[in-house]
C-alpha positions as CSV (number, residue, x, y, z in Angstrom):
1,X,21.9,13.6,-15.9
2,X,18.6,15.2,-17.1
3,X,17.8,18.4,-17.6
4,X,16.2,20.5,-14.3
5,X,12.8,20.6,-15.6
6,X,12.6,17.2,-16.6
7,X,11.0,16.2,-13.3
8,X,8.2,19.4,-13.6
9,X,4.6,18.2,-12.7
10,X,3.7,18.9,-16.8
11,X,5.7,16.6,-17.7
12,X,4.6,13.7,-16.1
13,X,1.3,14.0,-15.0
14,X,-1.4,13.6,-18.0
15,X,-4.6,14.8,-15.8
16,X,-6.1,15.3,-12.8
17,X,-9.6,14.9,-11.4
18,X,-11.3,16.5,-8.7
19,X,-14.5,14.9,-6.9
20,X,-15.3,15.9,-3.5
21,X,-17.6,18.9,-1.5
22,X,-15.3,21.6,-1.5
23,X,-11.3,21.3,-2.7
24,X,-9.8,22.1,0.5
25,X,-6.4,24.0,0.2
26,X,-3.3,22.6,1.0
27,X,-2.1,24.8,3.8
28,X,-5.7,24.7,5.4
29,X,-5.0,23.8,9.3
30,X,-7.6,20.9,9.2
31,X,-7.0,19.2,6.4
32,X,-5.0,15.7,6.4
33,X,-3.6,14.0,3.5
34,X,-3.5,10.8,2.3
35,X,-2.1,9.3,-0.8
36,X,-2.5,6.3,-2.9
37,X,-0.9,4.5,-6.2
38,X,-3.4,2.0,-8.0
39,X,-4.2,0.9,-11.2
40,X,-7.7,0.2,-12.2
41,X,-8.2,-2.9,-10.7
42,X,-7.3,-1.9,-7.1
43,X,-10.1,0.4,-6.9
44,X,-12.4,-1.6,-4.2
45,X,-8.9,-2.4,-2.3
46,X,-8.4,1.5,-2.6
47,X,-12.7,2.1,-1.2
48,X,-12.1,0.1,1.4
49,X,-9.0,1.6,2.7
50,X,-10.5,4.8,2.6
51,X,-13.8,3.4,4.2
52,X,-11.6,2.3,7.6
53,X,-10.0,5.3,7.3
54,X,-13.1,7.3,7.4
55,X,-15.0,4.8,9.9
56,X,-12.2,5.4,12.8
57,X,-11.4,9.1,11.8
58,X,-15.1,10.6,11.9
59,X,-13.8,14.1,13.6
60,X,-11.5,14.4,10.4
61,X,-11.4,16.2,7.2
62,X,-8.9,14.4,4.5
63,X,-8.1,15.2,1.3
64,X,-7.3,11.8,-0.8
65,X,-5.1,11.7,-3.5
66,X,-5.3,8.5,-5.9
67,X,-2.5,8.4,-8.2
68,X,-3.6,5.9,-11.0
69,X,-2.1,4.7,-14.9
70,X,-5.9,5.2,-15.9
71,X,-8.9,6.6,-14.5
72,X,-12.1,4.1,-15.1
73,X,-15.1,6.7,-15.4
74,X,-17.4,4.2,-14.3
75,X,-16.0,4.2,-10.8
76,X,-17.0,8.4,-10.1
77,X,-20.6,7.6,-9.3
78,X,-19.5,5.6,-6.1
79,X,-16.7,8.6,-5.2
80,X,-19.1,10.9,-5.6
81,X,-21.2,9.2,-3.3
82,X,-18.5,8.4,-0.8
83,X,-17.6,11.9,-0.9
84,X,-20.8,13.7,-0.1
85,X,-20.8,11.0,2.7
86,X,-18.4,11.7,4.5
87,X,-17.6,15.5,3.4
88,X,-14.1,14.8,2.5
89,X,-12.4,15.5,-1.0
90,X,-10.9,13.2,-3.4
91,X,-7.9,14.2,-6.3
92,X,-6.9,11.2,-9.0
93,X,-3.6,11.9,-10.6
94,X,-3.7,9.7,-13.7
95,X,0.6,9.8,-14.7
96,X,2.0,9.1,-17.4
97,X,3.7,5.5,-16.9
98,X,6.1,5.6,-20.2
99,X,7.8,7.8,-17.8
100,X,8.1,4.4,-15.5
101,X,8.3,2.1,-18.5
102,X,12.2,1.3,-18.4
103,X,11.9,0.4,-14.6
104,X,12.4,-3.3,-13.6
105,X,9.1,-4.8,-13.4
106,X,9.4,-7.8,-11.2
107,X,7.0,-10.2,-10.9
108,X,4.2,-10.6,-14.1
109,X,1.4,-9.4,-11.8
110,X,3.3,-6.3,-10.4
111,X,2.8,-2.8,-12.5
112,X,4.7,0.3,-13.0
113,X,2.8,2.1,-10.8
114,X,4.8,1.1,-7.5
115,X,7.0,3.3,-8.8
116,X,4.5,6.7,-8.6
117,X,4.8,7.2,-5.1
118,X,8.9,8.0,-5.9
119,X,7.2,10.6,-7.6
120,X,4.8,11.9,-5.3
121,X,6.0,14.7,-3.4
122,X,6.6,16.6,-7.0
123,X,2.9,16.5,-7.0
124,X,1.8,16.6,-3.5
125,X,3.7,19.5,-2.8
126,X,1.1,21.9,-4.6
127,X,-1.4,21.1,-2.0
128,X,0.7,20.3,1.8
129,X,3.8,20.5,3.3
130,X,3.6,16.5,4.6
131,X,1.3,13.8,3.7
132,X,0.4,10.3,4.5
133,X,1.2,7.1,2.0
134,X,-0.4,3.7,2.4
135,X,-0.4,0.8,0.1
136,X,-4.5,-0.2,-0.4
137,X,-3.5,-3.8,1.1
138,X,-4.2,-2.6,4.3
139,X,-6.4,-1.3,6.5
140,X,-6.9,1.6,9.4
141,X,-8.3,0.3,12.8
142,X,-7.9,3.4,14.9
143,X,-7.3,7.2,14.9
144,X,-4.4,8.8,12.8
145,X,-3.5,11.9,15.2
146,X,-0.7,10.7,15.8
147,X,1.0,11.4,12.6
148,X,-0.1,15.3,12.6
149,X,2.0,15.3,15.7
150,X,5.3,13.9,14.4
151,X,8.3,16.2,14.7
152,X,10.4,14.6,11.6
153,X,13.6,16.4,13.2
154,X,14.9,17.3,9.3
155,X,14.2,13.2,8.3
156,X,12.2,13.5,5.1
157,X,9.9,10.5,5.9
158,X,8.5,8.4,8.9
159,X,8.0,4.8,8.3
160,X,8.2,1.3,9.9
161,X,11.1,-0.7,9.9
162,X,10.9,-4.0,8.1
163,X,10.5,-7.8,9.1
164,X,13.6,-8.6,10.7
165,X,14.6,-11.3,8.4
166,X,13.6,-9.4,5.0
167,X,15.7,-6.0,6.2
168,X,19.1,-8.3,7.2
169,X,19.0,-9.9,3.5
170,X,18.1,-6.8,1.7
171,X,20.6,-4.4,3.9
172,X,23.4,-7.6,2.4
173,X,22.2,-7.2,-1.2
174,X,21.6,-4.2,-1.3
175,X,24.9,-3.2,0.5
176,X,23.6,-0.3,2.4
177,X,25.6,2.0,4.6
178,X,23.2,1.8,7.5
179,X,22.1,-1.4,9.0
180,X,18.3,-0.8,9.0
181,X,15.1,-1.1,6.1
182,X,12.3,0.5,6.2
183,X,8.7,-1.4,4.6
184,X,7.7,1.8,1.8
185,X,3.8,0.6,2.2
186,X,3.2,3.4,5.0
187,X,5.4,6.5,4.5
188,X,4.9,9.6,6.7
189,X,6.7,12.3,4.3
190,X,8.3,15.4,4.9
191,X,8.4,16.9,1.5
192,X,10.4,19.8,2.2
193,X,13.6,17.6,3.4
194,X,12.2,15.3,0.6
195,X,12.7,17.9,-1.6
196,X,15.7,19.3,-0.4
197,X,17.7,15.6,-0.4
198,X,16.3,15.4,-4.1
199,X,15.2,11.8,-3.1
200,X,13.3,11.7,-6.3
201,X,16.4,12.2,-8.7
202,X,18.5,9.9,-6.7
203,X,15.6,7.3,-7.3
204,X,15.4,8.0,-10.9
205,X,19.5,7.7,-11.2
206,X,19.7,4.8,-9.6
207,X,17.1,3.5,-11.3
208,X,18.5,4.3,-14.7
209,X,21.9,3.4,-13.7
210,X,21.2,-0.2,-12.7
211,X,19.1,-1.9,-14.5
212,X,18.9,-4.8,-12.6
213,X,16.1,-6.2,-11.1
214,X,15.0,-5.5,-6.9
215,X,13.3,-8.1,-5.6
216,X,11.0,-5.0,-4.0
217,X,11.1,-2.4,-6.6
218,X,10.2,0.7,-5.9
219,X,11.1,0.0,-1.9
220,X,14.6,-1.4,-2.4
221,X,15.1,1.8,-4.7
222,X,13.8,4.4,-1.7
223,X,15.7,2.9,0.9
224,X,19.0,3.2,-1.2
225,X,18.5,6.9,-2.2
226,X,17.4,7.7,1.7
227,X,20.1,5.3,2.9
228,X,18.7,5.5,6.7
229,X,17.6,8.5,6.9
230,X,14.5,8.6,8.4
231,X,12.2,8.8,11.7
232,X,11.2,5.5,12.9
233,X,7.4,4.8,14.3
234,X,6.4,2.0,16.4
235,X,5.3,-1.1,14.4
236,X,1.7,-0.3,15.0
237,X,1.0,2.2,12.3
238,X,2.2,-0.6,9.9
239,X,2.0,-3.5,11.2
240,X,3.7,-6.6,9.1
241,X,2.8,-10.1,9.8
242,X,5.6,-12.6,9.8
243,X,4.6,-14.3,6.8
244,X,7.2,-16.8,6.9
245,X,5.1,-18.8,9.5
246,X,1.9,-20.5,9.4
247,X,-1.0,-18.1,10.0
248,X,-2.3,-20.1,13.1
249,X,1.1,-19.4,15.0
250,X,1.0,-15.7,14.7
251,X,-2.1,-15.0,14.7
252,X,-3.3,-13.1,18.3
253,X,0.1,-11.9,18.9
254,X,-0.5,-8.6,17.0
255,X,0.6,-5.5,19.2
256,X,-1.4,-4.0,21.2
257,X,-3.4,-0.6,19.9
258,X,-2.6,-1.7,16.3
259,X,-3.4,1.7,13.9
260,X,-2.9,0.1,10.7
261,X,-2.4,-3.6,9.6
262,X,-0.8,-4.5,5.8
263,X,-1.4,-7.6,4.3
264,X,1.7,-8.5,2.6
265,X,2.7,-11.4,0.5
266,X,0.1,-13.5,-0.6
267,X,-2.2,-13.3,2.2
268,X,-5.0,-10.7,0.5
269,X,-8.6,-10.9,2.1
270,X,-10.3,-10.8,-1.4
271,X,-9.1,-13.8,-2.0
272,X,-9.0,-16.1,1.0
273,X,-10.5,-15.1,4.2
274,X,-9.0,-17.3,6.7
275,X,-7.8,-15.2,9.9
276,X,-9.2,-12.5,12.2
277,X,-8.2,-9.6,9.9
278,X,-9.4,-11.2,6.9
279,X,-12.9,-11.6,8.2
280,X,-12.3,-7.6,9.2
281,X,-11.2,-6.6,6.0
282,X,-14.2,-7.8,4.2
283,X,-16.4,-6.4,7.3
284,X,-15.5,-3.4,5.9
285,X,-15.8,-4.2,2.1
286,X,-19.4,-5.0,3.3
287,X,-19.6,-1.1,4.5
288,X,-18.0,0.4,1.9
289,X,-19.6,1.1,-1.6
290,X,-17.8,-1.8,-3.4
291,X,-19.1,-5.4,-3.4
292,X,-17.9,-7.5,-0.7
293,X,-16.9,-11.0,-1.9
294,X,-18.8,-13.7,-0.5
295,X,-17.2,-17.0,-0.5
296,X,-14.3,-16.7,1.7
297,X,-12.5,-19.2,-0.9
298,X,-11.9,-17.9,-4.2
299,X,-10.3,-18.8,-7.4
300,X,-10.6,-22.4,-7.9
301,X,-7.7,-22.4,-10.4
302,X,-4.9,-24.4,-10.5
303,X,-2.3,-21.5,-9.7
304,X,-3.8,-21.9,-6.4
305,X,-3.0,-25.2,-5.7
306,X,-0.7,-23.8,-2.4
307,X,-3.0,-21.6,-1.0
308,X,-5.4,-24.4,-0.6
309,X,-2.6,-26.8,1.5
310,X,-2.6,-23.3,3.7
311,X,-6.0,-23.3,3.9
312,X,-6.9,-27.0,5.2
313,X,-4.0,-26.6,7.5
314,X,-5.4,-23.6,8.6
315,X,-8.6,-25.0,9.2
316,X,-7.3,-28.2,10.9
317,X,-5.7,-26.3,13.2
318,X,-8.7,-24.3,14.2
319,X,-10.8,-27.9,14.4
320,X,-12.6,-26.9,11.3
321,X,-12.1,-30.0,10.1
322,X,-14.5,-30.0,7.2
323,X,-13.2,-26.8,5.9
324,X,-10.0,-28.6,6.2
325,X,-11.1,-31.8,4.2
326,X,-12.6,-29.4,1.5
327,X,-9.9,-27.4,1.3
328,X,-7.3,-30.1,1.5
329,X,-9.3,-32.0,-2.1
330,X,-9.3,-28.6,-3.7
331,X,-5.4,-28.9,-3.0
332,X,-4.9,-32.3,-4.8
333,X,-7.1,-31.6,-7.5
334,X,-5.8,-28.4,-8.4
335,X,-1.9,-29.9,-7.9
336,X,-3.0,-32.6,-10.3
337,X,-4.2,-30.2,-13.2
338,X,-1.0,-27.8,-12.7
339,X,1.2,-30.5,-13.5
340,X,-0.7,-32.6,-15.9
């Protein structure tokens, strides 16, 4: 156990940064929140989040909160500009990540910084009583009123349950009391029932208790401290795409009145833009402030070598057959130089 004021904002939180018109305070009627974790080089992912945000939500005022390992001064030009915009406020919460440093990492490309939004509410709670959380791999296609209208019933968070066939093998390693998972990419929170269940400390514990590796971090950790406890929204406002099948079966069969779609797994728009909501990701890019890549197949690096089989299957399937052939030679080629 740690001492009580272990978890006090001082302690981990090294600075915070205020761009925007007017700093709106937390308890002001009209003013929405919406929270982020990035590092540095999730910043245009984080613009053009905030861009379809903005684009569907015009009648809205927001405050964003961007809680980052390390502030890069050369992006406050473009928040500035995005700010005086639209009128809205941005906060950057740059934490300390030694204090996240002992976590189970997971994959080389993952940071410690999943792990802020178990953190959060300690912060958040200065300015609201509830506040919106979305991962930057997604984006906002219509309006967000329907969150300010949730009636979280003492639950401490609103979320979307998980793919079907991730939440039955995570509830069996895990071993979970209740029998559904929640995806943490979109949470709805409630932070005084956050606060009251102490869902940060439990995370912490079991984190420091463990020390074994979950194969989704920071949201394997959250659904073991809430353990079920929570309000759950229609699939919608976080909408996950089955990737375990080929993008040509699924896609077209998204819900109707989607509100927010997450790109998860290796499916990211910045790097290949095959489907529908690739091509509308970067149509956004394009409207933000950050630049919007321009050849919808990137990174011709051996690494890749799978993506591109996707890709020319993809392709064939749509009768783009010389897309297909192209991506199909990338394939070989870059399967030849992994192995050689």
């Amino acid at each position: 156990m740690v001492e009580n004021t272990y978890f006090e904002k001082e302690n981990f939180v090294k600075e915070d940064i205020f761009i925007g018109v007017e700093a709106k305070p937390g308890n002001a009627p009209d003013a929405f929140h919406i929270c982020f974790n990035i590092d540095k080089k999730y910043f245009r992912q984080m613009g053009v989040m905030v861009t379809s945000i903005l684009k569907n939500n015009k009648d809205k005022s927001f405050v964003f909160h961007t809680f980052i390992d390390e502030y890069p001064s050369e992006e406050t030009a473009r928040i500035k500009k995005l700010a005086q915009e639209f009128k809205q406020d941005f906060w950057f919460h740059v934490l300390d990540t030694d204090k996240f440093s002992d976590f189970p990492k997971g994959k080389e490309e993952m940071s410690y910084v999943a792990y802020f939004r178990i953190y959060m509410p300690k912060v958040m709670k200065n300015f609201t009583e509830r506040y919106l959380y979305t991962d930057v791999d997604m984006l906002c296609l219509g309006s967000l009123d329907y969150f300010e209208k949730i009636d979280f019933k003492d639950h401490p968070v609103a979320v979307v349950e998980d793919l079907p066939q991730t939440a039955a093998l995570q509830l069996r390693i895990l071993k979970m009391q209740n029998n559904r998972y929640f995806n943490s990419g979109m949470m709805y929170v409630n932070i005084k029932e956050w606060e009251k269940r102490t869902i940060t400390e439990k995370c912490f514990e079991i984190l420091w208790q463990t020390h074994e590796h979950f194969r989704f971090l920071d949201q394997d950790v959250l659904n073991m401290a809430i353990d079920g406890d929570v309000l759950f929204l229609p699939v919608i406002y976080n909408y996950l795409p089955d990737i375990s099948k080929e993008l040509w079966e699924i896609e077209g069969r998204e819900p109707a009145g989607l509100v927010i779609y997450h790109f998860i797994g290796d499916r990211k728009p910045w790097g290949f833009c095959l489907g529908t909501y690739d091509r509308l990701w970067r149509k956004y890019c394009t409207q933000s402030l950050w630049e919007c890549p321009t050849d919808p197949i990137l990174t011709h690096e051996p690494k890749n070598y799978q993506k591109y089989r996707h890709a020319a299957k993809y392709f064939f399937h749509k009768r783009k057959y010389y897309e297909s052939a192209k991506c199909f030679w990338l394939y070989v080629e870059l399967k030849i130089k992994r192995y050689l």
